[in-house]
VMD Tcl script that draws the C-alpha trace (Angstrom):
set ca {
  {182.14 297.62 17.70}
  {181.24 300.41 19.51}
  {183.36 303.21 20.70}
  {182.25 302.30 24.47}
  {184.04 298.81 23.36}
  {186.81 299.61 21.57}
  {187.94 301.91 24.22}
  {187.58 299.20 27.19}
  {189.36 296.95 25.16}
  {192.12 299.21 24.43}
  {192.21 300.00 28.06}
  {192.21 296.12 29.04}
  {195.18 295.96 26.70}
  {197.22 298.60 27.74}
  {196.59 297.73 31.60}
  {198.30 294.31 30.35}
  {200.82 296.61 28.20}
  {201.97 298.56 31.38}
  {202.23 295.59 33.46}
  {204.06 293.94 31.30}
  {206.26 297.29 30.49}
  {207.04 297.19 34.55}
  {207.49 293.57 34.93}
  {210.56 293.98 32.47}
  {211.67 297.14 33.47}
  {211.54 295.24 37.81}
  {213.67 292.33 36.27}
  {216.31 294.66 33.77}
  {216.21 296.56 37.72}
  {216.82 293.71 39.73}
  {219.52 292.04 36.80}
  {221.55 295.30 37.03}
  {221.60 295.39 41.02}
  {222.65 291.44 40.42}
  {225.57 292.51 38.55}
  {227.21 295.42 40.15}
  {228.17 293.00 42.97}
  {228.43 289.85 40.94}
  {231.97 289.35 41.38}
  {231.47 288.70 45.00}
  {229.67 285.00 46.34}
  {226.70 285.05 48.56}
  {223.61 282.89 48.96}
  {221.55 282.87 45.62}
  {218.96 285.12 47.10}
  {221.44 287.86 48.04}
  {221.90 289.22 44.94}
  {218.24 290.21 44.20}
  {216.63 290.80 47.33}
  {217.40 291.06 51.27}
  {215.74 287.68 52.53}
  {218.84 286.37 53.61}
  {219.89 289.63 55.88}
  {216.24 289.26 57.30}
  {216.64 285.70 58.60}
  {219.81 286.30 59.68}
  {218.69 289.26 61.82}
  {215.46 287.28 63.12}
  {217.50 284.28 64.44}
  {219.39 286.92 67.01}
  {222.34 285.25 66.39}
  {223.58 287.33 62.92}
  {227.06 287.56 64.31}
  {227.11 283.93 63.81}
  {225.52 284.05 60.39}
  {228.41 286.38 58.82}
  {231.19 284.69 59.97}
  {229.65 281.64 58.35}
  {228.71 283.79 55.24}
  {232.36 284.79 55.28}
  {234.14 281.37 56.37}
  {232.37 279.67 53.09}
  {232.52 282.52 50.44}
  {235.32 283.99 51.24}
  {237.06 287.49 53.22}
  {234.65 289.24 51.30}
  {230.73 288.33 50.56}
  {227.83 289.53 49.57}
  {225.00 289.72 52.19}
  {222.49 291.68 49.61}
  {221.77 293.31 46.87}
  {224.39 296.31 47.55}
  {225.69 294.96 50.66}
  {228.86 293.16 51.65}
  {230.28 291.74 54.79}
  {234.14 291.63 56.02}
  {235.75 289.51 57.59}
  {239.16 290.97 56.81}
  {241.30 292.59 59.32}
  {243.39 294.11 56.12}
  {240.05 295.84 54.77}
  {238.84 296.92 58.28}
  {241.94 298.98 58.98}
  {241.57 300.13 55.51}
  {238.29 301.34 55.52}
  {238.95 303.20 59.06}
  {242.34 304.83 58.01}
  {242.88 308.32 58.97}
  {241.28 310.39 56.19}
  {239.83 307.32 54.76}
  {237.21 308.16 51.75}
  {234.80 305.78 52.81}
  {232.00 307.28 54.95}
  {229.41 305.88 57.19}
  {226.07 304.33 55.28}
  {222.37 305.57 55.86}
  {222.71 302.33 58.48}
  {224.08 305.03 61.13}
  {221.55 307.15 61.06}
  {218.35 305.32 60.35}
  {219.25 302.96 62.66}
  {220.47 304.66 65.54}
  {218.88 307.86 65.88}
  {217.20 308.25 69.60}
  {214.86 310.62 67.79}
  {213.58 311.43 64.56}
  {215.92 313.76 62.53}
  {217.59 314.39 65.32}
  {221.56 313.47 65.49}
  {224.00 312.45 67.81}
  {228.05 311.37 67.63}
  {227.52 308.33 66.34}
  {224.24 308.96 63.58}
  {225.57 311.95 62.22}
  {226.73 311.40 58.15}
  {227.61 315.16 57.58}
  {231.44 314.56 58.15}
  {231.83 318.85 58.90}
  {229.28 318.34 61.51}
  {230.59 314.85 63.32}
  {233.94 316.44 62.88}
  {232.61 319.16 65.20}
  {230.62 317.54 67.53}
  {233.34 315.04 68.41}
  {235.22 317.68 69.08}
  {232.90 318.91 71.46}
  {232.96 316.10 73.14}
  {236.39 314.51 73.36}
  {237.31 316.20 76.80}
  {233.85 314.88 78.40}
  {234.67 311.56 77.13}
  {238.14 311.37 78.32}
  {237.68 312.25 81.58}
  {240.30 314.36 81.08}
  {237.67 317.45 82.47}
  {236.57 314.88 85.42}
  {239.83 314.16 87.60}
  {237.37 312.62 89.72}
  {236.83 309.91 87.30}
  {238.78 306.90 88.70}
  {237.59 308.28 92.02}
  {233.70 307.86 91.22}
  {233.98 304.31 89.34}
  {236.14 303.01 92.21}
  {233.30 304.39 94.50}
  {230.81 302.29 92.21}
  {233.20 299.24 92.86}
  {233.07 299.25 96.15}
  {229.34 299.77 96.24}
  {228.75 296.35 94.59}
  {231.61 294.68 97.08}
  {229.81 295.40 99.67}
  {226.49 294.45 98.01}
  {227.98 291.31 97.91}
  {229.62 290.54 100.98}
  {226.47 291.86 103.15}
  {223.67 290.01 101.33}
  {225.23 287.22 98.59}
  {228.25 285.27 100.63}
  {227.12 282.10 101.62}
  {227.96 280.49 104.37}
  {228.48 276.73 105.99}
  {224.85 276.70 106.89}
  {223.19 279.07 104.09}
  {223.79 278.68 100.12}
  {223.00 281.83 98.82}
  {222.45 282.31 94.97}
  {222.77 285.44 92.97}
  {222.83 286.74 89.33}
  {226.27 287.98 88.73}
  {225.31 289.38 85.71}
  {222.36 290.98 86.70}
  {224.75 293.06 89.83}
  {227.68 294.03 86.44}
  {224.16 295.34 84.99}
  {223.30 297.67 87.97}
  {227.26 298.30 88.22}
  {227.46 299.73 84.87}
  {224.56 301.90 85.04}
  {225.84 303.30 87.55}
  {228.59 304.32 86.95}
  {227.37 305.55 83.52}
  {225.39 307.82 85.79}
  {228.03 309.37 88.20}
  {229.98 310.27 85.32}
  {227.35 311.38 82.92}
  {224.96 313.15 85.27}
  {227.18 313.46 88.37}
  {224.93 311.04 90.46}
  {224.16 307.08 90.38}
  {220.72 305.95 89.40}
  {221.60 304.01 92.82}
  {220.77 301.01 91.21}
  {223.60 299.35 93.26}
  {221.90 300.26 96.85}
  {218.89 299.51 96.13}
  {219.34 296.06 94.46}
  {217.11 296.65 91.47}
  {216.71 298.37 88.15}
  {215.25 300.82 89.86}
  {214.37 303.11 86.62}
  {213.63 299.68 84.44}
  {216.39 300.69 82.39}
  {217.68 297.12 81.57}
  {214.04 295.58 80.72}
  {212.93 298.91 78.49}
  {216.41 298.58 76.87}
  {216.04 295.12 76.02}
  {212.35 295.45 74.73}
  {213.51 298.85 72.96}
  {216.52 297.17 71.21}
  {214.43 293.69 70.22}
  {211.90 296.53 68.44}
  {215.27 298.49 66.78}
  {216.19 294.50 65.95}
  {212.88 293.53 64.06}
  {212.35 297.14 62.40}
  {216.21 296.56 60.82}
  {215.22 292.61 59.94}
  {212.17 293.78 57.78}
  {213.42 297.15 56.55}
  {211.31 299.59 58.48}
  {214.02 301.43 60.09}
  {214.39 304.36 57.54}
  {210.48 304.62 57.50}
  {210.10 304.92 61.19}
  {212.45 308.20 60.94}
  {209.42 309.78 59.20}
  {207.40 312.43 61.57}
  {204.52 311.51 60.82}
  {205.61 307.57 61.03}
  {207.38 308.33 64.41}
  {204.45 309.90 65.90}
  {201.92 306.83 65.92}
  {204.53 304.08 65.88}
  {208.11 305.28 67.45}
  {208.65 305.37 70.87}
  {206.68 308.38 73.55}
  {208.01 310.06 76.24}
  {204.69 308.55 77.56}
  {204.95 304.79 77.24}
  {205.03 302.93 80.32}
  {207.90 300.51 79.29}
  {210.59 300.12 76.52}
  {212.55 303.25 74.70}
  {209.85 305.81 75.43}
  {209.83 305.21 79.22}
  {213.73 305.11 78.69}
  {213.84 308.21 77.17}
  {211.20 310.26 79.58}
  {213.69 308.94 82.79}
  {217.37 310.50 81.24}
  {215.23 313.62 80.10}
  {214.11 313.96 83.94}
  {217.51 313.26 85.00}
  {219.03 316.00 82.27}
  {216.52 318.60 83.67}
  {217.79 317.76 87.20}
  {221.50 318.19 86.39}
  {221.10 321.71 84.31}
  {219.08 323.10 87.54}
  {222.50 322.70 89.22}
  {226.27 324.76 88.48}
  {227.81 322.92 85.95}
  {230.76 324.64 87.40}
  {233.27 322.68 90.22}
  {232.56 319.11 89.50}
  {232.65 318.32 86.06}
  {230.60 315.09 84.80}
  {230.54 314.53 81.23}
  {227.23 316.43 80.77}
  {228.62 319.55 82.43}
  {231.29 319.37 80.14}
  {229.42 318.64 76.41}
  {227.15 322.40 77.69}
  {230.86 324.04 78.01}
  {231.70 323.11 74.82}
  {228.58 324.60 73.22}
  {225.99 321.53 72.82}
  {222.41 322.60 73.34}
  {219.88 320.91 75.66}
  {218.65 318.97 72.66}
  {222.00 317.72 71.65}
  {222.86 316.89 75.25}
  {219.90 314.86 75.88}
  {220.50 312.94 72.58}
  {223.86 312.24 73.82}
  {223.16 311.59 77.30}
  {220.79 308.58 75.98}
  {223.14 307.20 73.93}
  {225.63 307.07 76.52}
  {223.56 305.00 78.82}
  {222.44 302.63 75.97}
  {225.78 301.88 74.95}
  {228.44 302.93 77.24}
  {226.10 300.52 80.13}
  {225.08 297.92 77.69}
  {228.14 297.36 76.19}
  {230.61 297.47 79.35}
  {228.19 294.96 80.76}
  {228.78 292.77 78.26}
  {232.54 292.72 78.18}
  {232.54 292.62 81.75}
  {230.32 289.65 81.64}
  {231.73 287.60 79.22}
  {235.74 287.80 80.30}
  {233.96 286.81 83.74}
  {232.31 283.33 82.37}
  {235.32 282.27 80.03}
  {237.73 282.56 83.55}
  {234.81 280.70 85.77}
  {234.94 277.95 83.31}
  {238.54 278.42 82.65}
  {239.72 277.29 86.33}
  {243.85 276.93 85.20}
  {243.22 280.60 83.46}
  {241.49 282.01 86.73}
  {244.08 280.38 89.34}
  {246.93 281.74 87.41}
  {244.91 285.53 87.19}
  {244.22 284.89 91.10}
  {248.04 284.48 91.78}
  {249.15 287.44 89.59}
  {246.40 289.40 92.04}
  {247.25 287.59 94.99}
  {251.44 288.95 94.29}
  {250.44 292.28 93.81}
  {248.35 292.52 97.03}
  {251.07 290.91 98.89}
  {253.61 293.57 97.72}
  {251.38 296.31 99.67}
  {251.07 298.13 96.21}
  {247.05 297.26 95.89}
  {244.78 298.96 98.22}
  {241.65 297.72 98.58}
  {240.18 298.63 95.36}
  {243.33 298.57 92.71}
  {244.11 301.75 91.07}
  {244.44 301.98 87.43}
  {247.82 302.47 87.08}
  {247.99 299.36 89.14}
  {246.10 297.14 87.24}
  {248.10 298.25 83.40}
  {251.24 297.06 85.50}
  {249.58 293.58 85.68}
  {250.46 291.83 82.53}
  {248.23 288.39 82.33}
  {245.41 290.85 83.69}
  {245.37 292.62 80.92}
  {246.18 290.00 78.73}
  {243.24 288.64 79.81}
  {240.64 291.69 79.53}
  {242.30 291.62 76.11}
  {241.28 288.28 74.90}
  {237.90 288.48 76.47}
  {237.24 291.64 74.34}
  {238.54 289.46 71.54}
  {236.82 286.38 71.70}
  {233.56 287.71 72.46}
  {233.47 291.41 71.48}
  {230.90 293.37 73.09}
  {229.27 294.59 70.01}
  {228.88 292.30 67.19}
  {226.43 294.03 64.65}
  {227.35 294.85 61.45}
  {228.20 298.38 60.96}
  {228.26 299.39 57.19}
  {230.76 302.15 55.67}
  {230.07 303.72 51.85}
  {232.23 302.80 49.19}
  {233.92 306.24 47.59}
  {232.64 307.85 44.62}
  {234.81 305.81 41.45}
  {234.98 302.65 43.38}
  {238.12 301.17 45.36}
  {240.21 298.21 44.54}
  {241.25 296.43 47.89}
  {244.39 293.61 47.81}
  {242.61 290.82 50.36}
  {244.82 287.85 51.02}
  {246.39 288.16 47.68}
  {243.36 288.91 45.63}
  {242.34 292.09 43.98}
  {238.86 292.88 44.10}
  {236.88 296.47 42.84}
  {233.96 297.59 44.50}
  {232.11 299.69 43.18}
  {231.25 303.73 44.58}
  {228.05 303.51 46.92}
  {228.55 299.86 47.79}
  {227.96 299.40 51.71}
  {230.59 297.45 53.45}
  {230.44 296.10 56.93}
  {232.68 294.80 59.63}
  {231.94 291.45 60.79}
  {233.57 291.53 64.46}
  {233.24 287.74 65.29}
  {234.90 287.09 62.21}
  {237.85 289.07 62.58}
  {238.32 288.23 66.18}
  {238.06 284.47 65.04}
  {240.26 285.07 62.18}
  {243.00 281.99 62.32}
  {245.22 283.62 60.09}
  {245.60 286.72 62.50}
  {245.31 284.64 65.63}
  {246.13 281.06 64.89}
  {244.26 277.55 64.65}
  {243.23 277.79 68.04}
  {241.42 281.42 67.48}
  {238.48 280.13 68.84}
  {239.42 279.21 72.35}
  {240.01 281.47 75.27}
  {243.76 281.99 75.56}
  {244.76 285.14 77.02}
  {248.66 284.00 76.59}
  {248.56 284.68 73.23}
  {248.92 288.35 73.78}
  {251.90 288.02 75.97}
  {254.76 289.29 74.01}
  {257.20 286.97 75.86}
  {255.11 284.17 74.18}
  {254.89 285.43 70.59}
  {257.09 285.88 68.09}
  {257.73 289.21 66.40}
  {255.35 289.15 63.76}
  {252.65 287.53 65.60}
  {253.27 290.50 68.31}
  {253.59 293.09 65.12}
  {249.64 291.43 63.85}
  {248.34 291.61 67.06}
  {249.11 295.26 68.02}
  {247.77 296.42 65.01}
  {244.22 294.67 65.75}
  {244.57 296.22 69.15}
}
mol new
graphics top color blue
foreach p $ca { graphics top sphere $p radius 0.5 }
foreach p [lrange $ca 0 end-1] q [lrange $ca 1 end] { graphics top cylinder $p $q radius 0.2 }
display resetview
């Protein structure tokens, strides 16, 4: 044999050799990962790979898929190879006690980021610097630098009342139709703006979406949705990544137009004092955020603060319309307090926490459909925790990601009874419950 041979042959063997070298070393990989979480149950496929989390994601209905993930295996399942979902109301307050070891996963940043490397509030992992920055922004966030606060939304209120009443109320010869939740939409984004910015988008007066906020937040958030379902999301963080695919400041539609419209509106606001009247921007640049940091701020504040308030809004609205015994007996709580002269035309706040199947009401509605139903993942400590759920000791192990599975808690039965999944804002009526039914439900609240 010649050396020419020998030496392809060698190299056809040890081309097999190394393949077969990584083929073990994949499956001791994958066998390992299997393991660490083995104690938990989970679809078959969850323990080696994330095909499961991927369908679940793609059929926009996930929320759905954990509570069933959690309803058949248990308070605590596996959902992949290192992940788990909860549906545990014990856990969750465990994992979010006050100096709780557990920190927030890779999940908040990769995911949520408005630009590459670039944090706000919510994506930032260094707990020194979210310390910080929260602090920055707790008196812009509590209005408690804006006493014109209650002032501005009521202003917003009475916007859309009159919307209504001048171009929607039908009449004995005219049925007029409109989109309820289409006006909440418009609402909320407006008053997102008068307290963010100082001014309304005007969305309201004008009867549209005038700066295509809710279509380029939908198509932005089915991209963020689709990027998480086939694992892109950490990738797309990358500069050079970010550049070709993420979202420009020069797209016509989606994030990018999104994000060119709050910068405009950012630039408008600093031109101005950000003495006198104090919107929440004015008051993150007092306490020392940067342009940068503001405008990363200021878009996550219209993403979720609108999106989100919509939604509750929204949904406590459809649960009383088909609800009529629920809405006549909310209608006669209103129609009391108007009658006393206490109401004025649009009820203050104080008002309205003095109204007790009102708020009982607003209550369940957060409860039964809660606004925001993703799974949010939090990092096991280093050395592992051992958690006591329903009487059962289980260890997880340091590293482990661990997320809150909102429709499952808020349809927990043994927190809120056998009839947890039907609208019944008496149940947080203390008058109604007994003590430690009253004592479970204030601590979910």
């Amino acid at each position: 044999m010649t050396a020419t041979m020998s030496f392809l042959v060698q190299l056809y063997f040890s081309r097999w050799l190394l393949a077969a070298i990584s083929t073990i070393l994949y499956i001791i990989w994958k066998y390992r990962a299997y393991k660490r979480l083995a104690a938990f149950k989970g679809p078959f496929s969850t323990g080696w790979s994330e095909i499961w989390h991927t369908h679940a994601i793609l059929t926009m209905q996930s929320h759905l898929k954990y509570k069933e993930i959690n309803d058949r295996y248990g308070p605590i399942a596996r959902v992949g190879p290192n992940d788990l979902v909860t549906s545990s109301p014990e856990l969750l307050a465990h994992m979010n006690a006050v100096r709780s070891p557990y920190t927030r996963s890779s999940w908040f940043n990769a995911a949520t980021r408005v630009e590459p490397g670039k944090d706000h509030v919510f994506s930032e992992l260094n707990e020194e610097k979210h310390t910080k920055r929260r602090a920055q922004m707790t008196a812009g966030y509590s209005g408690k630098e804006n006493h014109a606060l209650e002032s501005d939304i009521d202003h917003r209120l009475q916007e859309l009342l009159e919307l209504i009443r001048t171009k929607y109320l039908s009449t004995n010869t005219q049925h007029k139709q409109m989109d309820l939740g289409r006006k909440i939409q418009y609402f909320t984004l407006d008053v997102i703006s008068t307290i963010g910015f100082g001014q309304p988008f005007g969305d309201i007066k004008a009867d549209a979406d005038l700066n295509d906020y809710i279509t380029s937040g939908k198509e932005g958030l089915t991209v963020v949705a689709l990027s998480a379902a086939f694992g892109l999301t950490p990738y797309l963080q990358w500069p050079p990544i970010a550049r070709l695919f993420g979202p420009s400041e020069n797209d016509k539609s989606g994030f990018g137009k999104m994000l060119a419209t709050a910068r405009g509106l950012i630039d408008a606001r600093l031109t101005k004092s950000l003495d006198g009247r104090s919107d929440m921007l004015a008051s993150f640049v007092r306490h020392g955020l940067t342009k940068d940091e503001v405008f990363t701020e200021a878009v996550l504040q219209i993403l979720a603060g609108s999106d989100t308030t919509a939604t509750a809004i929204r949904s406590i609205m459809l649960y009383l319309i088909t609800h009529p015994r629920l809405y006549f007996k909310l209608q006669a709580e209103i129609d009391n307090v108007v009658a006393s002269g206490v109401a004025s035309a649009v009820v203050s706040d104080g008002c309205l926490r003095a109204m007790p199947y009102l708020q009982a009401v607003v209550r369940e509605g957060l409860r039964i459909h809660p606004p925001v139903t993703d799974v949010v993942p939090k990092k096991v400590p280093k050395g592992g925790d051992t958690v006591t759920v329903d009487g059962r000791h289980y260890f997880m192990p340091s590293g482990t990601n661990v997320s809150y599975n909102a429709w499952g808690v808020h349809h927990d039965k043994a927190m809120f009874g056998e009839d947890a999944d039907v609208f019944r804002p008496e149940r947080w009526i203390p008058e109604e419950k007994d003590e430690q039914s009253i004592a479970k439900l204030a601590a979910m609240h």
